[in-house]
Structure formats: structure tokens, C-alpha cells
C-alpha positions in Angstrom: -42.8 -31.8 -56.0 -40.7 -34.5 -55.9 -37.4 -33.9 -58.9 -36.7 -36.7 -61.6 -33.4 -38.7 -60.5 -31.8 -37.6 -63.7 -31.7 -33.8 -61.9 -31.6 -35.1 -58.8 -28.0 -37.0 -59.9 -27.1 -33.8 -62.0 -27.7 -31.9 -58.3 -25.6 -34.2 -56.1 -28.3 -35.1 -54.2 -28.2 -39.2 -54.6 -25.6 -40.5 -53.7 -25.9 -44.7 -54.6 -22.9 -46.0 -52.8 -24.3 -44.3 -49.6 -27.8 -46.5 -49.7 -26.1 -50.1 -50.7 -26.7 -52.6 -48.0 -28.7 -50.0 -45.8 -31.8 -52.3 -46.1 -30.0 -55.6 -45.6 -29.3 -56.5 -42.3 -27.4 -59.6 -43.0 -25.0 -57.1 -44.8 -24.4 -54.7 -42.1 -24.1 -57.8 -39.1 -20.7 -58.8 -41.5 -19.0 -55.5 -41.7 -20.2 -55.0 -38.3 -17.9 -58.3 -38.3 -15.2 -57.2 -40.2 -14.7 -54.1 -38.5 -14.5 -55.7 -35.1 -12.4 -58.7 -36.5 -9.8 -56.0 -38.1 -9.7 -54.3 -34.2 -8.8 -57.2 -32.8 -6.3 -57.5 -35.4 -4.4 -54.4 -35.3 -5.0 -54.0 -31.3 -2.4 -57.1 -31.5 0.3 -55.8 -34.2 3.6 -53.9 -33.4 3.9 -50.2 -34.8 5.6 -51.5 -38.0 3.0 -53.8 -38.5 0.2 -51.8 -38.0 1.3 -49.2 -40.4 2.0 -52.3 -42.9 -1.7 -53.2 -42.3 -2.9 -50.0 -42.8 -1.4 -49.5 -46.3 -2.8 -52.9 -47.2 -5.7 -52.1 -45.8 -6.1 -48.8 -48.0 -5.3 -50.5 -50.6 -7.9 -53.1 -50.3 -10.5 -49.8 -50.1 -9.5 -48.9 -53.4 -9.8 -51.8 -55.3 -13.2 -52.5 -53.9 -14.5 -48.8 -54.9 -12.8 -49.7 -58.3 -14.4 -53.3 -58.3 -17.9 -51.5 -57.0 -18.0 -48.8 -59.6 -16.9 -51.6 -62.5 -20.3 -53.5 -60.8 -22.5 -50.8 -60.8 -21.5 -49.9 -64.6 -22.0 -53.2 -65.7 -25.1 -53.7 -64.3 -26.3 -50.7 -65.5 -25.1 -51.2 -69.1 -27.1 -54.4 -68.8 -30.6 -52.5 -67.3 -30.2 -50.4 -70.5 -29.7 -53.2 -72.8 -32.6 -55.3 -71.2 -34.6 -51.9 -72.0 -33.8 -51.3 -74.9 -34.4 -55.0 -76.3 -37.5 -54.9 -74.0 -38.6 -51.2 -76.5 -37.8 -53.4 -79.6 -34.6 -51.7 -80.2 -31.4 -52.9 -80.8 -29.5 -54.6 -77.9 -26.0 -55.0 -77.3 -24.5 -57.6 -79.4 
């Protein structure tokens, strides 16, 4: 029997970062890019630079996961709001 996502969120079990862009090819041919690109990249910096790049480079991680979760709010906010409006509630104003 399959469980209700609610539970199966509650559970750990989904995980929706791990399944964005895993059915979009186009998606994983440019981080496929980016990852090769970025190689390239540091395979050509000194030590100092490297380690500069890599800071950078953490920090750009972060503030995409910040940016993504903001996203994935938002757009959820909005699939609630749609809803409710769709039940003839109220919606956001």
C-alpha cells in the first residue's frame, strides 16, 4: 500500500531537491557542462587561486539552495492559493 506524501514527507522518505531535473535531459547536459567547464578552470589556477575559487564557489552553493528553497516556497504558497480560490475560498490578497 502505497503511503500519502504527507507521511511519506513526515518519514524522510521524499526528498524534492533529489528528483529536480532528473527527467530533463537538457538540464543534466548543462551541469554536465558546468562541471566540466569549472575542471578546466581550476585544473589551470595556482594553489591560492584555487582555494579562492573554492570559497566562491561554496558560496555560490549556498545562495542557490537559499534561492531554490525561496522557489520552491513560493511556488507552493501559490499551488495553495490557486486551490484554495479554485475550492471557493479565500485566496491570498
Amino acid at each position: 500500500m502505497k503511503q500519502n506524501i504527507l507521511k511519506q514527507l513526515y518519514e524522510g522518505k521524499i526528498y524534492p531537491d533529489e528528483n529536480i531535473g532528473s527527467d530533463n535531459p537538457e538540464l543534466q547536459a548543462m551541469t554536465a557542462k558546468v562541471g566540466e567547464a569549472k575542471a578546466e578552470f581550476m585544473a589551470s589556477l595556482s594553489e591560492t587561486d584555487r582555494a579562492n575559487f573554492i570559497k566562491l564557489d561554496d558560496l555560490m552553493d549556498e545562495s542557490t539552495a537559499l534561492y531554490g528553497y525561496e522557489s520552491f516556497a513560493h511556488g507552493f504558497k501559490l499551488a495553495v492559493s490557486l486551490l484554495m480560490e479554485a475550492m471557493g475560498g479565500n485566496s491570498r490578497d
